[in-house]
N, C-alpha and C positions, 0 to 999 in steps of 0.2 A: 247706237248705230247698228243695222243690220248688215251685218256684213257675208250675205249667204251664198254656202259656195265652198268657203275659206274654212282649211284646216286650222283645229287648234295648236299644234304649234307653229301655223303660221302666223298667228295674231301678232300685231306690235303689241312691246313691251309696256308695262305704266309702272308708275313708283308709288302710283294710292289705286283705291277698288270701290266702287259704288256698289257692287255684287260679283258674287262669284260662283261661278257656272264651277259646280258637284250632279252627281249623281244620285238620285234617290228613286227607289223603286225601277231600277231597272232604267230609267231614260236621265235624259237629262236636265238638270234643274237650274235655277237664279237662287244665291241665297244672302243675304245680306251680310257683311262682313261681322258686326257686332254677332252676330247668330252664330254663327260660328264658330267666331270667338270663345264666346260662351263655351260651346260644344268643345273643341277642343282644350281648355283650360282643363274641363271634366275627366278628357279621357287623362291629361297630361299632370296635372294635379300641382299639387307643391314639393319641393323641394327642400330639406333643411338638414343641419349637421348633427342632430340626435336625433333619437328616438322620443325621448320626452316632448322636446319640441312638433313634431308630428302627430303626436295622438293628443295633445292640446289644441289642436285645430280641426276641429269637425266638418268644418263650413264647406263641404262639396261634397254632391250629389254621390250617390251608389256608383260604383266601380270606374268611381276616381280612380289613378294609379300614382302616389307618390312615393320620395326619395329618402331616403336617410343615408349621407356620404360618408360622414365621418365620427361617429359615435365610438368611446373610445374601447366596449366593447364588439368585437368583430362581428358578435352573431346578431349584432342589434343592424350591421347596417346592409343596403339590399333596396329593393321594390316592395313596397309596399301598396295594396288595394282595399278601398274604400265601399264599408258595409252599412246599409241604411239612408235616411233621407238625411239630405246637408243641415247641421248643427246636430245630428244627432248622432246615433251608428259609431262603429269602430271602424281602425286600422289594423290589416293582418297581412304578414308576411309574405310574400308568393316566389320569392326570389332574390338572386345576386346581382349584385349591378353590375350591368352590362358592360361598365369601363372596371371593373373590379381589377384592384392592384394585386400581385402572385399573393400577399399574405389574407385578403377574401378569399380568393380563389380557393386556396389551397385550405382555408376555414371549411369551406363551402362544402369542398372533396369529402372531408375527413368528417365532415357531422354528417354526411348523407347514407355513411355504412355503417348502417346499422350498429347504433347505440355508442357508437364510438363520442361520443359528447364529449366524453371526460379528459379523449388526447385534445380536441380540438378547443376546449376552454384553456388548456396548457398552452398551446402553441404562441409563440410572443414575437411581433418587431417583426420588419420586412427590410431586406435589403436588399432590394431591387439593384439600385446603383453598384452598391458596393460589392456586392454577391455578382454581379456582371462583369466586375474588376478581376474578381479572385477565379470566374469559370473561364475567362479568356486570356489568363497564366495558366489553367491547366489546360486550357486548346481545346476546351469545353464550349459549346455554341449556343446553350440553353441561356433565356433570357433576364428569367425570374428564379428565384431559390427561397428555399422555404428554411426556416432558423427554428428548432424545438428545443427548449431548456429541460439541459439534463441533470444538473445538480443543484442545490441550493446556492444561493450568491455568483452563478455564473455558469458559464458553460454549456455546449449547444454544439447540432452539427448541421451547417448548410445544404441541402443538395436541390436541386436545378430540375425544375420542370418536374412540378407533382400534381399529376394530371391521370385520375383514374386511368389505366387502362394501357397505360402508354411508358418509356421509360424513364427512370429517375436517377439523373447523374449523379454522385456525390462528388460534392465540392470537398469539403473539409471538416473535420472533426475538431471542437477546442476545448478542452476539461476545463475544471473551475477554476485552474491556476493560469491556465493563460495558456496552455501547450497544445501548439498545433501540430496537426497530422495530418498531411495533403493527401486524400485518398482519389483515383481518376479509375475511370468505368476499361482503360485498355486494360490487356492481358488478364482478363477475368477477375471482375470485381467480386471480392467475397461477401458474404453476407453479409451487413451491418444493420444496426438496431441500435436506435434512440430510445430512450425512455423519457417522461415528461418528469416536471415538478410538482408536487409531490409523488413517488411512484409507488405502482408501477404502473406504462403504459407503452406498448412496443409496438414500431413497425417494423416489420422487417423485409429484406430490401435482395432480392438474388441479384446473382451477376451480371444478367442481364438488364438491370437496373430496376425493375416492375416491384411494388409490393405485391408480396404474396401474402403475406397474412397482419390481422394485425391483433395484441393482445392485452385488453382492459385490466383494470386494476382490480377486477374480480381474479383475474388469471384465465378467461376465459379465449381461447384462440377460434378468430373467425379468419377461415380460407377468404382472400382476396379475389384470388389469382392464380389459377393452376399454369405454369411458365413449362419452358420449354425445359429447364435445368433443375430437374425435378430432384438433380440429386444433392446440389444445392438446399432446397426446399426442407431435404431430411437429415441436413445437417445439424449436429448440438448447437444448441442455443441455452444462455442462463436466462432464468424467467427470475422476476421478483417478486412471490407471493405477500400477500394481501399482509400478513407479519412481520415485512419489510427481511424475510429469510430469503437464500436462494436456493433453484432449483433448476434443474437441464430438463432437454429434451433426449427423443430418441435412446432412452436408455442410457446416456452418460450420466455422471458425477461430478459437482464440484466440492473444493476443498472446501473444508467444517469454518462456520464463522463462529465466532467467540460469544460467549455468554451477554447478552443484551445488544450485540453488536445487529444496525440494521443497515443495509443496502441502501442508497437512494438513488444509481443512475446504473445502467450495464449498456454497453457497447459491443462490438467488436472488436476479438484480438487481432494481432498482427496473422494469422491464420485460423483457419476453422479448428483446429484445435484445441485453441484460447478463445479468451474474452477478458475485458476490462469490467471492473467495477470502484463505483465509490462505495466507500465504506464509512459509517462513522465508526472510526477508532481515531484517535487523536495523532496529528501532526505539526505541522506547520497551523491548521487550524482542525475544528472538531471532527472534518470528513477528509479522508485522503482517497486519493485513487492508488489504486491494484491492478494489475495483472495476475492471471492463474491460467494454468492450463485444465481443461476436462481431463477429471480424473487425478488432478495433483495433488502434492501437499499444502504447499503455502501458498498465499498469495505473497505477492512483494511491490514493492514498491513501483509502479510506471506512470514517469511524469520527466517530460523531457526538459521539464524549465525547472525541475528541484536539483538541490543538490544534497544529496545526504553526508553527511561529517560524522565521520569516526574519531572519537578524540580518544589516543591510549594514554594511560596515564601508568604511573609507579618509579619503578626501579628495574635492574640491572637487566631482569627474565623478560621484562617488555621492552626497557632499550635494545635490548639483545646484542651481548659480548660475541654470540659465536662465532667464531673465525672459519668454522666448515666453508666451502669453496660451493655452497648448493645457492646459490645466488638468482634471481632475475633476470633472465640475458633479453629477449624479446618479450614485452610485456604483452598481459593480452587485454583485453579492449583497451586501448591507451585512448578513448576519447570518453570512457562511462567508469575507469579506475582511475585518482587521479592522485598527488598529491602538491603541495605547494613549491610552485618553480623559484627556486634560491641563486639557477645561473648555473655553471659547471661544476658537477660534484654533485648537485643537488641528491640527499637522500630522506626519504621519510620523518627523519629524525630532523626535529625542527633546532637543535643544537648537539655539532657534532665534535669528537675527538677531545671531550671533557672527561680527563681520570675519574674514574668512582670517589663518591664522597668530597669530588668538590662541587661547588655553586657552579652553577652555570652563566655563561654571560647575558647581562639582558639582550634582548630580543628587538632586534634594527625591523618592523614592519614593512618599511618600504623596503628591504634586501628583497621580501617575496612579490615578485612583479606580474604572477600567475600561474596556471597549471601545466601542468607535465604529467605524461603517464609516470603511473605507478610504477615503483619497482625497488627493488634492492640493490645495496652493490656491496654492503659487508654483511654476509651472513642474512637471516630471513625474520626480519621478526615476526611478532607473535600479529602485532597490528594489521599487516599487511597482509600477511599468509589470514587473518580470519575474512579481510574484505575478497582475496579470490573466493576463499571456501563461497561467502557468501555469495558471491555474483556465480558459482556455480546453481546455487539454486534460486538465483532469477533467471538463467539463462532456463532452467528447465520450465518452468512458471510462464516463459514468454513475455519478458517483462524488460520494461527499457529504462533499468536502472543506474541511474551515476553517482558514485559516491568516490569523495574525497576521505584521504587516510591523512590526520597528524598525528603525529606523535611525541608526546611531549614528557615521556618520561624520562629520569636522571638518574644514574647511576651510582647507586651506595646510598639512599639518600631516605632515613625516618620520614616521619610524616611531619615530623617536624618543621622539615624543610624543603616540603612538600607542600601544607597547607597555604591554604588566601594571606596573600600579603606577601609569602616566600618568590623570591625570583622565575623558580620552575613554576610555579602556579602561575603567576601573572603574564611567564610568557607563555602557556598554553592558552590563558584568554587574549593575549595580543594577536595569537596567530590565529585563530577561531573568528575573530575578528576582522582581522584584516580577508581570509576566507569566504566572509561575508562582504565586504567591499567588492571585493576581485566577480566573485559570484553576481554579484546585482550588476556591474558595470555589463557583464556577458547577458542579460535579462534575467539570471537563474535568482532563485529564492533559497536558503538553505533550511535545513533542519538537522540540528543537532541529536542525534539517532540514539547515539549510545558512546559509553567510557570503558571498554575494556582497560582493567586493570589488574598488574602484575606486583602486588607490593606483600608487603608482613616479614619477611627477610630480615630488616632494620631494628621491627617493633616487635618483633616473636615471645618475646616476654611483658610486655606492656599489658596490665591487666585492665584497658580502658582503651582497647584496640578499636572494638566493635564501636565506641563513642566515635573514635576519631575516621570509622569508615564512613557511620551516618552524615557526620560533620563537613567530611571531604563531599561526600555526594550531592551533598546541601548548598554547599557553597558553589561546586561548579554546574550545578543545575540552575542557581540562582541568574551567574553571570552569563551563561550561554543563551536562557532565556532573557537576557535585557537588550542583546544583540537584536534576535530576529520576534522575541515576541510569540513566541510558539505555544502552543496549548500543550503537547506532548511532553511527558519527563525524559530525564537524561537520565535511565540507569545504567550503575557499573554494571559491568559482566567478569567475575573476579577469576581468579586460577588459587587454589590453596598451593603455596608454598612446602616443596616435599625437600625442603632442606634443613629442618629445625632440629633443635638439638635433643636428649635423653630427657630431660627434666620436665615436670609437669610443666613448670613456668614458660617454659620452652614455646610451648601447643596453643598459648593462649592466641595468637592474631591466626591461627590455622583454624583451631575452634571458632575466633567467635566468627570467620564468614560462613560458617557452616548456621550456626544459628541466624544468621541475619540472613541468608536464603531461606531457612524456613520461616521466619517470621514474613518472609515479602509472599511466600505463597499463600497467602490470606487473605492477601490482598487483591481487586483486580488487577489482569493481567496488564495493563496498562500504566498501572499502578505501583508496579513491585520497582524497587528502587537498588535492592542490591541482590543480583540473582547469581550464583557459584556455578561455573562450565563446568569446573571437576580440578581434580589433583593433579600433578606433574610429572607422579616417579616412576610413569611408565614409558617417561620420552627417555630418547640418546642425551647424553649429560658431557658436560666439558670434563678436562679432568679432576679439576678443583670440587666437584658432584656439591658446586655453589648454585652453578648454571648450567644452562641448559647449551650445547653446541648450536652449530647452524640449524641442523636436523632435528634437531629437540625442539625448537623453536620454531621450526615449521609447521611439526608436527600440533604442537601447543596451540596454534595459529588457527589450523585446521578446527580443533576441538569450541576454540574461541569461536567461530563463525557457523559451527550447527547450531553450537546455545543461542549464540544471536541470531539466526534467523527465525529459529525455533519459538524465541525468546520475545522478536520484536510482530512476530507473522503469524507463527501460527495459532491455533484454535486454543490450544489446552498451556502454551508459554514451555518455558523452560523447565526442567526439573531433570535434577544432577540423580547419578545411581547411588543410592545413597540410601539406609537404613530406616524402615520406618518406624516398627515396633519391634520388641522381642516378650517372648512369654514364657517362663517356665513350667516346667513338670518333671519332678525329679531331677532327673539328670538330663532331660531331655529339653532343649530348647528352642525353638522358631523362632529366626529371623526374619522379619518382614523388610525386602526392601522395593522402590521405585526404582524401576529396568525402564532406561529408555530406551533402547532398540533389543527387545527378547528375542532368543533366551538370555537367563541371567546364567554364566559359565562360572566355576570352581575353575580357574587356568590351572592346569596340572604341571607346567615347565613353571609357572611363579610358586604354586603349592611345594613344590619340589623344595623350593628355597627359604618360602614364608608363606601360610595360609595368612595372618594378619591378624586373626582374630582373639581377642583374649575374652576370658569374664571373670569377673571380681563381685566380692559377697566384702564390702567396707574395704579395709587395704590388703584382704585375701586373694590371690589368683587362684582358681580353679581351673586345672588344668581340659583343654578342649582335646578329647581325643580321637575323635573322626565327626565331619562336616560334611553335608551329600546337599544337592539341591532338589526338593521336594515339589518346588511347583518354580519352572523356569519363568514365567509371566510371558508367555503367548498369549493374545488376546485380551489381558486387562494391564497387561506391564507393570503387575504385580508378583513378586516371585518371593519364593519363598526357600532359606538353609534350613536345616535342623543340624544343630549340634550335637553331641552329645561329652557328657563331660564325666571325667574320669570317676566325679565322684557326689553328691549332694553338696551343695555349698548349705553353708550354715553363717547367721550373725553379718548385718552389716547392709545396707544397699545396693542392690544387686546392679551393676550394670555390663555394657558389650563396650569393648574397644575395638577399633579397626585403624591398624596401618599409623599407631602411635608410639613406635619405637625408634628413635629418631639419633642422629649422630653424637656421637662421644665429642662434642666441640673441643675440647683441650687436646684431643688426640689428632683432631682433622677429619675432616668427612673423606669417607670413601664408599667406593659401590656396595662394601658390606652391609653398608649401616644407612643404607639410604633407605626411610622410614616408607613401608610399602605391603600390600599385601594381593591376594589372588584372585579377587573377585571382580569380575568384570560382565558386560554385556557382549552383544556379539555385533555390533556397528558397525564392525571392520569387513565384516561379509559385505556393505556395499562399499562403504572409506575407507581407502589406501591413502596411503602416504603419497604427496604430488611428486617427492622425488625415487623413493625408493620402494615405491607400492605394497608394502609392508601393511599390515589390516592396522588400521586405530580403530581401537574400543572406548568403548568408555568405561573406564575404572572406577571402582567405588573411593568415594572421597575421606578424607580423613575424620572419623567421628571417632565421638561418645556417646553412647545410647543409653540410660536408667533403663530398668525391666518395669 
């Protein structure tokens, strides 16, 4: 019907079409609905949920345009356009789909700058819903959030609107254990960086939210984005080269990582500063995460859902008798220092106000109903004084570490009655135990760190001492790992006992941890099972010069918690100041020892009293008549004495004694004869004492050395 005159949209409506008035060539045309059809099916194509499925179907014309929605690789899915005549020709990519959900989009972004492929094949999961849950609890308005995995078996950090060009909120960071960190874009967002799985692969993110740069698993860094916070931009950052080693920017440093030890994820610290990283060094499982700060020592432990467990273990010097009044009054972190809450009274000591040399009573688990800060309230023991030392240097590290102190040693008591099966053993694993209960109920996961221990006192003459140290270690390494399951060992960290008597037989449990330290340095560091902090007889002593006072035991404390950070963190592990080699010439002799904080020092007010040192040629002493230090070990912490001895020794096996003339036991110990000598480091230039800031060194330990 002509109906002329009448505008097209004044036409009545119809629900079918005999023809349909287009345009071709400029005017206007009639064209049949099938025709059309056709034409448009062409330009609009198919549709389908792979890739595979798509390029199986030929059958339309040259610059057909079809879909692929849901392929379960991201870069497969997108607009696709059709090459050659129908049944023949290919499909080629031209684009993202236009309804694309944030984790295309955000594919789409990150594969388009240049050569970045390798984050955008990493990037996994969209949490649209749920990521819109977590931005509108931080009062965050962004719709979409993007999830990058940062470590093996877990772990990723969200942030909101990753949209070239424009800003990118972070929602939240979560390591592989589960611990989250709400990070929000107010009061100046600091830089943060993800890295992908396997690494490395970094964006990094200034305050104003925008990436500015991002950097490949070559190590190659491409500018983004020059932002307004430029000074940001020239902040240290840890990169993770291509060796799975680290490295900063800008001219900083980070702390040494260990011999095979590789990086797989880095973050941002709690400040520009720091920075986080995972490490494979073994934990709770084979990668743990760290904090360090640029330019620190150690890394340490930061994981807000672990809980680290100090178990002390021995006798009298680790229960700690000392009655000194230098006590715990305000503790400090009481929510990252903890020990097990027993109710009123509670103190560290998981069995209290037991005379030396008896049994202790078993152990009520449910008595402990949770935690409480840390602290003392009779005298300091060695346990507790090593977990502040050590959270002094997580606090320096930037590190958000929380560790629980038991302490399960017994007073007066052989190994005897010490070892698996013994009362005091079983309840050190009932309360280890129950620690791990208490711990999972709060979401925390533990890991059993380490066993400082204070023993040989009991066994001092036992010539199968160093069996029964292996044996101890053996056994509570076995049971702490059937608790949690952990990859990581539980090594002791021992103190040699500077209380033994005159007689050879005397020396035996003080020797043999001296050799079961050097035997464990042969070991990887991960590996060494019983590692020597050092000797005793340079702390304050009770008067009985059995034990150590309040102040001796703090001080002891102290010494116990560099070994172990040193021990459990650092790069190169523990190693006590302690004798390496000695060589003759004549009368002339060099000592070689390991200095851990150089110089190595002759103390001239201890020299005054006792230098320490003897040498012997079979059961001859040769008298030593001046000792000078020759090379202090600056720079390789290797230093070196030269003796010189009154006279050529002749006939016999030559060896060095240090600091093994020990008490008249039938007479009683006193300060005379407390077995000690003059050689020390200089540690105390930066370690004082926490109560009486007095320097702690480090003293060389009780040996025996052959030439």
């Amino acid at each position: 019907m002509s109906l002329p005159g009448v505008k097209a949209t004044n036409l009545p409506l119809t629900s079918l079409a005999d023809s349909v008035i287009v345009v071709r060539g400029g005017g206007a045309r009639q064209i049949e609905p099938g025709l059309l059809s056709a034409q448009l099916g062409a330009i609009n194509g198919p549709s389908y949920e792979t890739r595979i499925q798509l390029f199986a179907d030929l059958g339309w014309p040259a610059g057909s345009v079809g879909k692929v929605l849901g392929d379960t690789n991201l870069a497969n899915r997108g607009v696709y356009k059709k090459s050659g005549a129908s049944g023949s020709g290919s499909w080629a990519r031209i684009g993202p789909l236009p309804e694309a959900d944030a984790e295309g989009l955000a594919s789409e972004i990150v594969a388009s700058r240049q050569g970045a492929a390798d984050l955008a094949t990493n990037l996994t999961g969209i949490k649209t819903a749920a990521a819109a849950e977590a931005i509108a609890r931080e009062k965050l308005e962004a719709k979409t959030a993007l999830r990058s995995s940062i470590s093996p078996g877990g772990g990723y950090v969200e942030a909101a609107g990753l949209v070239q060009g424009s800003p990118v909120s972070v929602v939240r960071e979560v390591d592989k254990f589960g611990i989250t960190r709400q990070l929000t874009p107010e009061g100046g967002l600091p830089v943060l960086r993800w890295s992908t799985d396997p690494a490395p692969a970094l964006v990094d993110i200034d305050r104003s939210g925008r990436i500015f740069q991002t950097i490949d698993r070559g190590g190659t860094v491409r500018v983004e984005a020059v932002t307004e916070d430029q000074a940001t931009a020239e902040a240290p950052m840890a990169v993770i080269l291509p060796d799975g080693s680290l490295s900063a920017t800008d001219g900083a440093t980070v702390p040494a990582m260990r011999t095979g030890e590789a990086a797989r994820a880095v973050s941002a610290g709690i400040d520009k500063a720091s920075f986080r990283v995972a490490l494979t060094r073994p934990g709770l499982s084979a990668v743990t995460s760290f904090a360090a700060a640029f330019g620190g020592r150690h890394y340490a432990w930061s994981n807000d859902t672990a809980l680290y467990i100090i178990l002390a273990l021995g006798q009298s010097n680790m229960y700690s008798w000392g009655q000194n009044p230098l006590v715990t009054i305000a503790p400090a972190h009481p929510d990252r220092m903890l020990m097990l809450d027993r109710g009123p009274g509670t103190t560290v000591r998981i069995t209290d106000g037991v005379p030396g040399g008896e049994t202790p009573p078993v152990l009520n688990p449910a008595t402990m109903t949770g935690f409480t800060a840390l602290k003392a309230v009779i005298g300091q023991d060695p346990a507790s004084a090593s977990a502040y030392r050590m959270m002094e240097h997580a606090d320096a590290a930037r590190a958000r570490t929380r560790v629980l102190v038991i302490n399960g040693a017994a007073s007066g008591m052989s190994y005897a009655n010490l070892k698996q099966g013994t009362v005091a053993f079983e309840n050190a694993i009932a309360a280890a135990n129950r620690a791990a209960v208490l711990a999972n109920a709060l979401g925390w996961r533990v890991v059993f760190a380490a066993a400082p221990c204070a023993h040989g006192e009991a066994d001092m003459a036992e010539a199968t001492y160093g069996d029964m140290l292996i044996e101890w270690q053996g056994d509570i390494e076995t049971r702490l790992k059937a608790i949690n399951g952990q990859v990581a060992s539980v090594p002791f960290f021992l103190s040699q006992p500077s209380n033994f008597g005159n007689t050879v037989a005397h020396r035996r449990s003080t020797l043999a941890m001296i050799s079961l330290h050097e035997a464990s340095l042969a070991l990887p560091i991960h590996q060494r099972t019983h590692v020597l902090a050092g000797p005793i007889y340079q702390h304050a002593w009770s008067s009985d010069y059995l034990h150590l006072n309040g102040s001796g035991s703090a001080a002891n404390g102290w010494t116990f918690g560099d070994a172990m950070a040193d021990g459990l963190w650092g790069a190169q592990g523990w190693d006590c100041l302690r004798i390496k080699s000695a060589v003759r010439t004549g009368t002339q002799v060099d000592v070689t020892y390991h200095v851990p904080s150089p110089p190595l020092v002759i103390d001239a007010t201890a020299a005054a009293d006792r230098l320490g040192i003897r040498f012997f040629a079979g059961s001859t002493e040769t008298a030593v008549s001046n000792a000078t230090v020759i090379d202090n070990g600056v720079g390789d912490r290797t230093g070196v004495i030269r003796l010189t001895l009154a006279a050529v020794p002749s006939g016999g096996a030559e060896r060095i004694e240090y600091a093994l003339d020990g008490h008249n036991i039938g007479s009683g110990r006193v300060q005379a004869t407390v077995p000690r000598g003059a050689v020390r480091d200089s540690a105390g230039l930066l370690r004082l004492h926490p109560y009486t800031g007095a320097p702690l060194h480090n003293w060389a330990v009780h040996q025996q050395r052959s030439l």
